[in-house]
N, C-alpha and C positions, 0 to 999 in steps of 0.2 A: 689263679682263677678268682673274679671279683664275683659277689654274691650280689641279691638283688633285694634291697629292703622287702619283707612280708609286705607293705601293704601296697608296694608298688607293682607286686608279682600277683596280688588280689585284682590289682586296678589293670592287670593286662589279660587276665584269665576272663573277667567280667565284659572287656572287650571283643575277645573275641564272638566272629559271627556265629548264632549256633547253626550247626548243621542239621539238616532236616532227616530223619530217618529213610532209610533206602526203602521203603515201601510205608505206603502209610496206612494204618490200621482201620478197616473200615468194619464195622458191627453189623451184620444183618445182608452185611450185601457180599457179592464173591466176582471178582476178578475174574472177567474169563480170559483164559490163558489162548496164545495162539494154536496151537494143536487143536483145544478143543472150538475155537470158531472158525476153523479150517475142518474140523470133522463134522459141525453142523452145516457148513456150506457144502460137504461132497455126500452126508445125506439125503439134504435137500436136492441136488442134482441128479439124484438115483430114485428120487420119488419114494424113500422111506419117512416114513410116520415115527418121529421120537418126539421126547419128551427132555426139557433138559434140566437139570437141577431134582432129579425125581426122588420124591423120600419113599423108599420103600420098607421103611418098620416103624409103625403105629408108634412104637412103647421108645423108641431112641430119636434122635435129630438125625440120623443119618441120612444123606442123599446120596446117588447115582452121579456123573457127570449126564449120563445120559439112558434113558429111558427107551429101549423100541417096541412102538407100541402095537400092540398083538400077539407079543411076544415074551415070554419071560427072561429076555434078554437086557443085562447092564452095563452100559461100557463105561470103561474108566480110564481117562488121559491122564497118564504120570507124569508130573513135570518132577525138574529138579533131578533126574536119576542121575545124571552129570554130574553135580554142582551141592553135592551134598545138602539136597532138597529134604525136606519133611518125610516125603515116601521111602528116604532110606537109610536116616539115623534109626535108630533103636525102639524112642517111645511112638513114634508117627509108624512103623513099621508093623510095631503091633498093633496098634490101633486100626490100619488099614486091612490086620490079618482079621482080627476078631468081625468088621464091619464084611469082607467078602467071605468071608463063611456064615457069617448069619445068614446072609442074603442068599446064599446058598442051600442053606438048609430053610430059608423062608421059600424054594423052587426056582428062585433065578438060576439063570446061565449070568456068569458072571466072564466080558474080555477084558483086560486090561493090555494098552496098550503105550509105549511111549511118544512124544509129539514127532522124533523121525519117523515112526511108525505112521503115524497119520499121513503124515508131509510125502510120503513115497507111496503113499496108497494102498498099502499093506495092508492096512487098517478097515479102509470102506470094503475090501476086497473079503477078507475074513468075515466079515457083520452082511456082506452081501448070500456068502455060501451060507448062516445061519441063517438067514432070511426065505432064501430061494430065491432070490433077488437075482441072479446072479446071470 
């Protein structure tokens, strides 16, 4: 087995291309996920009034995916339940616990739904019978 001089194996690491992260870190702004611009477009078609990105506690950063407005209703599109996403490790699990039980105990109705949910309709169908929409 031949070895490769140190500085040759320096001058071939430095070469290579780097690779760009599979998501790129954006500060302030948020990604919206397919589910949730597929469940703003079937509110919209139902002629429900939401809100999206909504913070609903004064004292934390917390937002809503979505807002309906008249209502003390939260919806929230989980992405990632598949794919070993944020919503279903450990520290994101908790985090998402503590965030809908505040909201909970701030009066909201809190859905949580995931993007097949949406994509089959299950979703605007459920936020319609809350509504009276229906």
């Amino acid at each position: 087995m031949s070895s490769i001089p140190l500085a040759e194996y320096r001058k071939m690491i430095k070469a290579r291309p780097k690779v760009k992260s599979r998501r790129p870190v954006r500060r302030g702004t948020k990604t919206v996920s397919e589910g949730e611009a597929t469940l703003a477009q079937h509110l919209k078609a139902h002629g429900i009034e939401f809100v999206q990105e909504f913070k609903f506690c004064e004292t934390r950063k917390w937002r809503a995916d979505f807002h309906i407005v008249g209502h003390k209703l939260l919806v929230e599109v989980e992405g990632g339940i598949w794919s070993g996403g944020r919503h279903t490790r450990g520290k994101g699990y908790q985090a998402d616990m503590e965030k809908y039980n505040a909201a909970t105990m701030l009066g909201y109705t809190v859905l949580r739904f995931s993007t097949a949910d949406v994509k089959s309709g299950g979703a605007i169908e459920s936020i319609k019978g809350m509504v009276g929409n229906a």
